[in-house]
N, CA, C and O atoms as a GROMACS GRO file, in nm:
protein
  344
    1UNK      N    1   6.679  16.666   2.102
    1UNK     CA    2   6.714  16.622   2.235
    1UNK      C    3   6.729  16.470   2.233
    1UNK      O    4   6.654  16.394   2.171
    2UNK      N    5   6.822  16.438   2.300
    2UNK     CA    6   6.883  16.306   2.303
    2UNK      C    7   6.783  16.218   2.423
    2UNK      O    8   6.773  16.274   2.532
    3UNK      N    9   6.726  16.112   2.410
    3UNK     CA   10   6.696  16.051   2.530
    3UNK      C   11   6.811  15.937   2.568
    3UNK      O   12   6.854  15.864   2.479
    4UNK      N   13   6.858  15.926   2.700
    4UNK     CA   14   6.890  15.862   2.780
    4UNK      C   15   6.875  15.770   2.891
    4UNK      O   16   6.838  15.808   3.002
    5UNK      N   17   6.908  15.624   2.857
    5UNK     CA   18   6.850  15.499   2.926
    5UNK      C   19   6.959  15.417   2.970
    5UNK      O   20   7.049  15.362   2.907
    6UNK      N   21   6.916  15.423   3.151
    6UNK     CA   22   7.003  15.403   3.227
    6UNK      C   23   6.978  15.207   3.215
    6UNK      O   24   6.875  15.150   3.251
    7UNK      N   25   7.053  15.164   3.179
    7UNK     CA   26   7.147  14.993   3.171
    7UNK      C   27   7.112  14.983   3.355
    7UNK      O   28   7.118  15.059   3.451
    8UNK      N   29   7.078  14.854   3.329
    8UNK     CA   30   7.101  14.754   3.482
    8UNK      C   31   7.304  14.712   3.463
    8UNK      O   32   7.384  14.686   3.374
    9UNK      N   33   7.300  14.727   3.592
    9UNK     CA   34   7.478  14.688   3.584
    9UNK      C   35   7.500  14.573   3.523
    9UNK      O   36   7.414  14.490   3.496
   10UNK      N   37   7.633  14.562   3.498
   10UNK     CA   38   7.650  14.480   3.406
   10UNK      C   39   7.746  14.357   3.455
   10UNK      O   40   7.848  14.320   3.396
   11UNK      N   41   7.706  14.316   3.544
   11UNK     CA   42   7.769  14.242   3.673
   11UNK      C   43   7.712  14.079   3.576
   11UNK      O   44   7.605  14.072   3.516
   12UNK      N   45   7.809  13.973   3.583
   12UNK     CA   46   7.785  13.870   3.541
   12UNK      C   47   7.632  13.806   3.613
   12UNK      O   48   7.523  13.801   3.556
   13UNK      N   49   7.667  13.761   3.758
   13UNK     CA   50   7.558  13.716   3.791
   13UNK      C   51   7.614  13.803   3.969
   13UNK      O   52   7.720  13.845   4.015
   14UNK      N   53   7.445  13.791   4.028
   14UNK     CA   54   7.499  13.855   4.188
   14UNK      C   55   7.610  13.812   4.285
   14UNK      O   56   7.656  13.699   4.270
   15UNK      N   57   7.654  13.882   4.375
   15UNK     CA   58   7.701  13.800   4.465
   15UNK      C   59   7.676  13.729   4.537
   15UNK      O   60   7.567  13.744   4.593
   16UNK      N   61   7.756  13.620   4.574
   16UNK     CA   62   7.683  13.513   4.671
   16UNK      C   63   7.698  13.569   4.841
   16UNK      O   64   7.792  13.631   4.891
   17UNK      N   65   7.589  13.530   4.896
   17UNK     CA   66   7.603  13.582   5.044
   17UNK      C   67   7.700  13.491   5.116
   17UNK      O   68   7.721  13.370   5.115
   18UNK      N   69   7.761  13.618   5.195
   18UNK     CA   70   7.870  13.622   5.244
   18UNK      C   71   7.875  13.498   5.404
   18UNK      O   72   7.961  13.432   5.461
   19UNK      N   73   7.728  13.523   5.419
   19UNK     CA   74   7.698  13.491   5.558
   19UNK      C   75   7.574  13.299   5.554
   19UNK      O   76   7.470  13.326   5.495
   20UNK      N   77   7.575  13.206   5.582
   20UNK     CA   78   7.486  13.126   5.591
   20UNK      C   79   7.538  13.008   5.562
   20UNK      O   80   7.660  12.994   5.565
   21UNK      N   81   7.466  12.917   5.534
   21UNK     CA   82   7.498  12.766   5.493
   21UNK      C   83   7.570  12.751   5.386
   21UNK      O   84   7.506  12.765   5.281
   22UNK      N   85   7.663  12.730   5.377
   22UNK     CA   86   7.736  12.697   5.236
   22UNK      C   87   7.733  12.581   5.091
   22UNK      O   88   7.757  12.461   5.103
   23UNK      N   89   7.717  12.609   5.034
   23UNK     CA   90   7.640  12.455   4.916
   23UNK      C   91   7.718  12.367   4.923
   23UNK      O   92   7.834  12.399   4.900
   24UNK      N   93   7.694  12.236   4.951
   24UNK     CA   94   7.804  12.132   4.960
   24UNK      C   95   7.814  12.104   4.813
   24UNK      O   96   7.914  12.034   4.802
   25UNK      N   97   7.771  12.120   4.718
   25UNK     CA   98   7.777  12.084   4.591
   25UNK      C   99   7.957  12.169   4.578
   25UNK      O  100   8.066  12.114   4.563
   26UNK      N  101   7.925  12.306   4.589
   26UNK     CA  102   8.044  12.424   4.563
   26UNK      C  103   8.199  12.347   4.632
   26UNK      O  104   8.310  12.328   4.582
   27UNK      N  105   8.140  12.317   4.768
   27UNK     CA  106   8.270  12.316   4.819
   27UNK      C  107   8.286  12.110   4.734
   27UNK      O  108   8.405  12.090   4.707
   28UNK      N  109   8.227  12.030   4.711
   28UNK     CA  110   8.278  11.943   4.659
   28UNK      C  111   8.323  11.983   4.540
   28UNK      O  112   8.422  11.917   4.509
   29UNK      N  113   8.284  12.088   4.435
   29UNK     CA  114   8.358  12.107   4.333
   29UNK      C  115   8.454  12.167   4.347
   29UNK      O  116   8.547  12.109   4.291
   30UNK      N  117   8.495  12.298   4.416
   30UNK     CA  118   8.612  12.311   4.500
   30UNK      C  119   8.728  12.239   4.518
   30UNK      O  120   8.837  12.272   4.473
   31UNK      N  121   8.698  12.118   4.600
   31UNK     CA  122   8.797  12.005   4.637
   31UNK      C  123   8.852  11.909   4.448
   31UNK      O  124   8.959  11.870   4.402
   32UNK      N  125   8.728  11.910   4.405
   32UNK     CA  126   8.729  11.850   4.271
   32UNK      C  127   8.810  11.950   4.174
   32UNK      O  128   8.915  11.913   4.121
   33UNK      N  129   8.773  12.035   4.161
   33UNK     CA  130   8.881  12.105   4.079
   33UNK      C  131   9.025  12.136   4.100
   33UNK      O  132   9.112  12.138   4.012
   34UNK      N  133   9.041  12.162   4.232
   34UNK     CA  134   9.198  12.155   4.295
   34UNK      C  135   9.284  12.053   4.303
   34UNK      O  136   9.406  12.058   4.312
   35UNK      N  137   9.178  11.911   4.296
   35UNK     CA  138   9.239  11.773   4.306
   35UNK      C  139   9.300  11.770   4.164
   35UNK      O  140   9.412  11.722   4.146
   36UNK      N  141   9.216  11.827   4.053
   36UNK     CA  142   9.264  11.786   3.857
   36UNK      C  143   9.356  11.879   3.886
   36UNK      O  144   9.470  11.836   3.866
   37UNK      N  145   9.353  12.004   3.931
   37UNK     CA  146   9.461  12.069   3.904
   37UNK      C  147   9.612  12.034   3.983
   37UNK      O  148   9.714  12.080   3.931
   38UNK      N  149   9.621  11.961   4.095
   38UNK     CA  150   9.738  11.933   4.125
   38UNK      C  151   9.787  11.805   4.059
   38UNK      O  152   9.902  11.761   4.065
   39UNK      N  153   9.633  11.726   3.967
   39UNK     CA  154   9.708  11.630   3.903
   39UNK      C  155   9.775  11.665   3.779
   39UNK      O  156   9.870  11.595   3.744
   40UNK      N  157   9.738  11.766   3.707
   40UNK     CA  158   9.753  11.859   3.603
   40UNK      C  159   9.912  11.900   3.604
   40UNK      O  160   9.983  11.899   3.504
   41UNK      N  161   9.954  11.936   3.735
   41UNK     CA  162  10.110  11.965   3.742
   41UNK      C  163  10.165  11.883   3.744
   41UNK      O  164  10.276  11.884   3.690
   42UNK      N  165  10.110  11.759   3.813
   42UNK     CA  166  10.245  11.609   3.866
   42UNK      C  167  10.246  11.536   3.692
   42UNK      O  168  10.335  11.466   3.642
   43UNK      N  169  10.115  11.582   3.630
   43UNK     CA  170  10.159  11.496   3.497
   43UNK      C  171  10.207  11.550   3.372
   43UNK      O  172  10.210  11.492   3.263
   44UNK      N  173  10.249  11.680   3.402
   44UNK     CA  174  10.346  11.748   3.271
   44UNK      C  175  10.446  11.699   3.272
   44UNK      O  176  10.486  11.643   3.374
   45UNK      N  177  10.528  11.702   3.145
   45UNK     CA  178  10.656  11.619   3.092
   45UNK      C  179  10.721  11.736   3.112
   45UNK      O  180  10.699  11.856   3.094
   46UNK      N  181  10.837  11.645   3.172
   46UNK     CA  182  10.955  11.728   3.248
   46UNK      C  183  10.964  11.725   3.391
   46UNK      O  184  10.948  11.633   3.472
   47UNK      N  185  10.983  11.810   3.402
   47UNK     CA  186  10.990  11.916   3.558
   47UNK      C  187  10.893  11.896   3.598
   47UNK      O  188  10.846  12.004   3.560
   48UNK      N  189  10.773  11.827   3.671
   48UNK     CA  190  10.684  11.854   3.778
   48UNK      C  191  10.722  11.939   3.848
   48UNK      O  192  10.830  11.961   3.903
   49UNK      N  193  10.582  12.011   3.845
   49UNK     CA  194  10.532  12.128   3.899
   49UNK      C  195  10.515  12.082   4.055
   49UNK      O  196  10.396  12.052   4.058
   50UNK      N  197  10.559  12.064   4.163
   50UNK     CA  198  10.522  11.998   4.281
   50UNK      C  199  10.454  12.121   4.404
   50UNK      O  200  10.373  12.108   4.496
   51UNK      N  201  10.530  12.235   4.354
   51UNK     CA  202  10.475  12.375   4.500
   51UNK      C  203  10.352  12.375   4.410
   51UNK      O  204  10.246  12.368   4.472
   52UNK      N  205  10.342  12.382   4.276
   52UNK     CA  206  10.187  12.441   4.280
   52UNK      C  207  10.064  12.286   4.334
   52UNK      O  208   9.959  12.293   4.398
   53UNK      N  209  10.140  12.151   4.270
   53UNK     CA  210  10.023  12.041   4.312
   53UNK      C  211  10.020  12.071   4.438
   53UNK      O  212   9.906  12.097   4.479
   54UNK      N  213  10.128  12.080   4.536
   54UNK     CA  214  10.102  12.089   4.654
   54UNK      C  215  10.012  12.192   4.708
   54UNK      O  216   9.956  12.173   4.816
   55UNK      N  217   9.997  12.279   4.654
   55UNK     CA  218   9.914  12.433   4.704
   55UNK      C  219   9.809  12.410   4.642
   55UNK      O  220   9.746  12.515   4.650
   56UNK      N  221   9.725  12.308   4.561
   56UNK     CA  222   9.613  12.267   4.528
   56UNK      C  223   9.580  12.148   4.609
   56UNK      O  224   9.467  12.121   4.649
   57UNK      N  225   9.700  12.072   4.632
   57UNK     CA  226   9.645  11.978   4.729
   57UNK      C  227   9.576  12.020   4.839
   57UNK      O  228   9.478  11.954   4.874
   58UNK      N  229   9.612  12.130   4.909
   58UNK     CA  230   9.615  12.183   5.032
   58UNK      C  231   9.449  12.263   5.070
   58UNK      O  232   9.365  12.279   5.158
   59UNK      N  233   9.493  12.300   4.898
   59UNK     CA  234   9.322  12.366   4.865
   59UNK      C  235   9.192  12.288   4.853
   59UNK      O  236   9.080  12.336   4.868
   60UNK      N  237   9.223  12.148   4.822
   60UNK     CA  238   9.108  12.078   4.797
   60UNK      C  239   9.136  12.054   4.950
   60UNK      O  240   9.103  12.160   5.004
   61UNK      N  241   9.183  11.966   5.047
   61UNK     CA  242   9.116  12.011   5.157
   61UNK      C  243   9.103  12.063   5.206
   61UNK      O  244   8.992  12.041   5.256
   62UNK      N  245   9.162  12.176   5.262
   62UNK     CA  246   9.055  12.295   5.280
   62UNK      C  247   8.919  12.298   5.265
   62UNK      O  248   8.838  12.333   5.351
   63UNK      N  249   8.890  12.251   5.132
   63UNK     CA  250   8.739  12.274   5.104
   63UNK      C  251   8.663  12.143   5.110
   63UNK      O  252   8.541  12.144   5.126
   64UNK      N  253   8.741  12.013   5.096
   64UNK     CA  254   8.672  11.930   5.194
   64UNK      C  255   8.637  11.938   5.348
   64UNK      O  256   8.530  11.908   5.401
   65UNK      N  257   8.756  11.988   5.411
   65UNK     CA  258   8.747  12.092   5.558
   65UNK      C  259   8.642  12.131   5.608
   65UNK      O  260   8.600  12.109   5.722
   66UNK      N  261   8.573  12.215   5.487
   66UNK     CA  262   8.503  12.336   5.513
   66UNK      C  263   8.353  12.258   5.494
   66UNK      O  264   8.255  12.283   5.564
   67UNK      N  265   8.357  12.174   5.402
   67UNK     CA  266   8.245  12.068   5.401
   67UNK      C  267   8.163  11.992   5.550
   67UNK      O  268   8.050  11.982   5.598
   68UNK      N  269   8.311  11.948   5.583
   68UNK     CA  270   8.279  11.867   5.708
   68UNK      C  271   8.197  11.935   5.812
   68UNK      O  272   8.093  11.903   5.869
   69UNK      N  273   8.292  12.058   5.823
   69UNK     CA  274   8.268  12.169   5.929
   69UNK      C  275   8.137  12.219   5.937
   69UNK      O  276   8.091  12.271   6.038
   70UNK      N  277   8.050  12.197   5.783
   70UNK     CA  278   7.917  12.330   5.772
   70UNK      C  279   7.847  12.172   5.821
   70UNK      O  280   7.808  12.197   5.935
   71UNK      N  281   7.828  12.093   5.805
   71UNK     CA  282   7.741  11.973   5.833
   71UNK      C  283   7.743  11.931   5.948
   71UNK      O  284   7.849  11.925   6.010
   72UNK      N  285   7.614  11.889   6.005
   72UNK     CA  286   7.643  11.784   6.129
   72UNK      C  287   7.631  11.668   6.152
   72UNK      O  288   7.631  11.613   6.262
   73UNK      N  289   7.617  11.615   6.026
   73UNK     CA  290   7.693  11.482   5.951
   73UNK      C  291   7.776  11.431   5.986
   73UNK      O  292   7.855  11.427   5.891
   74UNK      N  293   7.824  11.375   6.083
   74UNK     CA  294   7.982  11.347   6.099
   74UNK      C  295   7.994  11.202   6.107
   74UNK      O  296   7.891  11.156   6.158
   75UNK      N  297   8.060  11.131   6.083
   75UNK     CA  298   8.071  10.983   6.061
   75UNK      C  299   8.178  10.982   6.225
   75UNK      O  300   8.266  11.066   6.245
   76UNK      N  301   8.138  10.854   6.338
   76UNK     CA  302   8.158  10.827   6.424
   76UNK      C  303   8.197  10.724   6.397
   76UNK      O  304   8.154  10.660   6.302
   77UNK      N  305   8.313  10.675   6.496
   77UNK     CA  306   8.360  10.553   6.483
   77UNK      C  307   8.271  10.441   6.586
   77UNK      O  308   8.204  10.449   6.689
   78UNK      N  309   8.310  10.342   6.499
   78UNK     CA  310   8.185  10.204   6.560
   78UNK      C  311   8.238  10.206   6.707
   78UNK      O  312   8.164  10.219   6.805
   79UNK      N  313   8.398  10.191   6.712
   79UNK     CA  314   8.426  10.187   6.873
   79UNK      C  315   8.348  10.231   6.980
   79UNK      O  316   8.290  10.167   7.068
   80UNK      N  317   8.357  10.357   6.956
   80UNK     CA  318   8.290  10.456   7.062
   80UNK      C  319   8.163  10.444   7.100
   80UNK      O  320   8.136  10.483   7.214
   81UNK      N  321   8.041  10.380   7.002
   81UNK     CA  322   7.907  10.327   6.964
   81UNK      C  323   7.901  10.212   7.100
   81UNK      O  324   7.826  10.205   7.197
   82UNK      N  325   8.005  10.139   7.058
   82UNK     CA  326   7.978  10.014   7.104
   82UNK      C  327   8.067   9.972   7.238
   82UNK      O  328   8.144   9.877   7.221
   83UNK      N  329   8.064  10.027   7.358
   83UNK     CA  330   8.176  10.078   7.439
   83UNK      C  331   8.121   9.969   7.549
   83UNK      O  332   8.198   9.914   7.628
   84UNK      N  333   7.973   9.942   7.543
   84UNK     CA  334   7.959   9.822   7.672
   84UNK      C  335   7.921   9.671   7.565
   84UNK      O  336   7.872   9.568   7.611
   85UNK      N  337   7.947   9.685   7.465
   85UNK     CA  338   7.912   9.561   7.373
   85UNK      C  339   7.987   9.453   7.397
   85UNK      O  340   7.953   9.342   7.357
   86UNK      N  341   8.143   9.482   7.493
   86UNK     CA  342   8.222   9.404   7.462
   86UNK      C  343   8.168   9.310   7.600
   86UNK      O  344   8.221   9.201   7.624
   0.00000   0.00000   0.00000
């Protein structure tokens, strides 16, 4: 008789939750990797690649976007601060 031993799945690592605070580390690498990659197209010899830099451009902010959005961090302008200063 054969014994049989059931394996844990074989899933790289878990999924990330779908729902909560998002890592600002992720979404800055995000923006960081989409930024090399649209520089990646504008600097091949020849033909620049311009729809794909552009569709990475678009992607890194986005995910700078998405940065701003999860934080309540927001950088204010001095104007508005200083409205009876003058």
């Amino acid at each position: 008789m054969t014994t049989v031993i059931d394996l844990a799945s074989r899933s790289a690592a878990p999924t990330s939750p779908t729902m909560g605070t998002p890592d600002p580390l992720q979404g800055y690498a995000e923006a960081h990797n989409a930024l090399a990659m649209a520089l990646h197209y504008l600097r091949q010899p020849g033909a620049a690649n311009v729809p794909g830099a552009t569709r990475k451009a678009v992607q890194a902010l986005a995910a700078l976007r998405s940065m701003g959005s999860a934080h309540a961090c927001t950088v204010h302008s001095s104007a508005s601060t200083q409205v009876g200063a003058a």
